[in-house]
N, C-alpha and C positions, 0 to 999 in steps of 0.2 A: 825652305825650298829655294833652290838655286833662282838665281835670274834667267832667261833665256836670252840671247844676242841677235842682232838683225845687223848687219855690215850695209851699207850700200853702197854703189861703186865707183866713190870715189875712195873706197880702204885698202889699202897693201895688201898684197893675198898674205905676206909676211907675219903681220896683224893676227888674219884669219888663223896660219899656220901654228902660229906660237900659242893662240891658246886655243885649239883644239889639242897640242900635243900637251895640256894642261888638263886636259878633259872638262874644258867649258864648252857648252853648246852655244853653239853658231852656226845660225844660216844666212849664207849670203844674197844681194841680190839677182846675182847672176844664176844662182842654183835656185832662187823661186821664180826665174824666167819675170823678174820685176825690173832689172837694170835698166829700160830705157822709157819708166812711166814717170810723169811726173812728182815732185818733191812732195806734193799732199798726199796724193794717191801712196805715194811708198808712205808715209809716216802713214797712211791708214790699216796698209798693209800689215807694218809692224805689231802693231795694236791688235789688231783683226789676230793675229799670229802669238798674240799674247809674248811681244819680245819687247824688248830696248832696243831703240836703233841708234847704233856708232856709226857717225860721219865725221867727215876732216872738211865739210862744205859749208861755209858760214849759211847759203840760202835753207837749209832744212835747219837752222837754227832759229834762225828769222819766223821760219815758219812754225815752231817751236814757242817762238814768243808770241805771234799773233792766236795760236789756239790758247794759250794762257791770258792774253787777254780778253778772251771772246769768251772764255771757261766752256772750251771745247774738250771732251776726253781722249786723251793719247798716253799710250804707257811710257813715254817718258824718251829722253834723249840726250845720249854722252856724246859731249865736242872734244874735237881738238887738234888745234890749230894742225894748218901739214907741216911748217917749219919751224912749230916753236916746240913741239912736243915730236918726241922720237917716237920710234917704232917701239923699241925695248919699253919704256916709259907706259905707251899705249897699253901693251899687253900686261904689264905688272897691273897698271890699276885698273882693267876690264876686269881681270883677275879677280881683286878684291872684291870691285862690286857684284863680279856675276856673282861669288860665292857666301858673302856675308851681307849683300845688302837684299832688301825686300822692298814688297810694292809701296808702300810708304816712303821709299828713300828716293822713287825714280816716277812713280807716277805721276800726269803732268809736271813733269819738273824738266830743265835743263842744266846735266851737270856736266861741268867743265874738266878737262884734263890739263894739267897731272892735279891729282886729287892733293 
């Protein structure tokens, strides 16, 4: 089964745009009315939402790492960097993982872009 996607908003609508017209699902923060809650609360959110959340914000990384070492439960979170990794880039490898990866590959995990 596919992955699901969580954006938050610090992601390019660009991002967003290139793989929905890939037919990945994605919902953003702005369209679950989540954009202006804090970085736990969103990574709860995602989880709660059964998604992976994609950010370019090193702080939900951070926070990322500290639920890994608390062995807190969250469905997992793809980085990447905003000036070291492109737009094009982002969406190829969302791509892959939405479509061939599974909860094993992403749950509590932190995985970085470009894969």
């Amino acid at each position: 089964m596919a992955l699901k996607l969580y954006m938050d908003h610090h992601v390019p609508r660009a991002i967003t745009s290139g793989l929905r017209a890939r037919h990945i699902d994605v919902l953003t923060a702005y369209e679950d009315e989540a954009s202006a809650i804090a970085d736990p609360l969103l990574l709860d959110r995602a989880t709660v939402l059964d998604r992976v959340l994609f950010t370019r914000d090193d702080d939900l990384l951070a926070e990322a790492r500290q639920r890994q070492q608390n062995g807190q439960h969250f469905k997992g979170v793809i980085y990447a960097h905003q000036r070291r990794v492109s737009i094009g880039q982002c969406i190829q490898d969302l791509e892959l993982i939405a479509t061939v990866g599974t909860d094993d590959d992403v749950v509590g995990k932190a995985t970085f872009l470009p894969l």
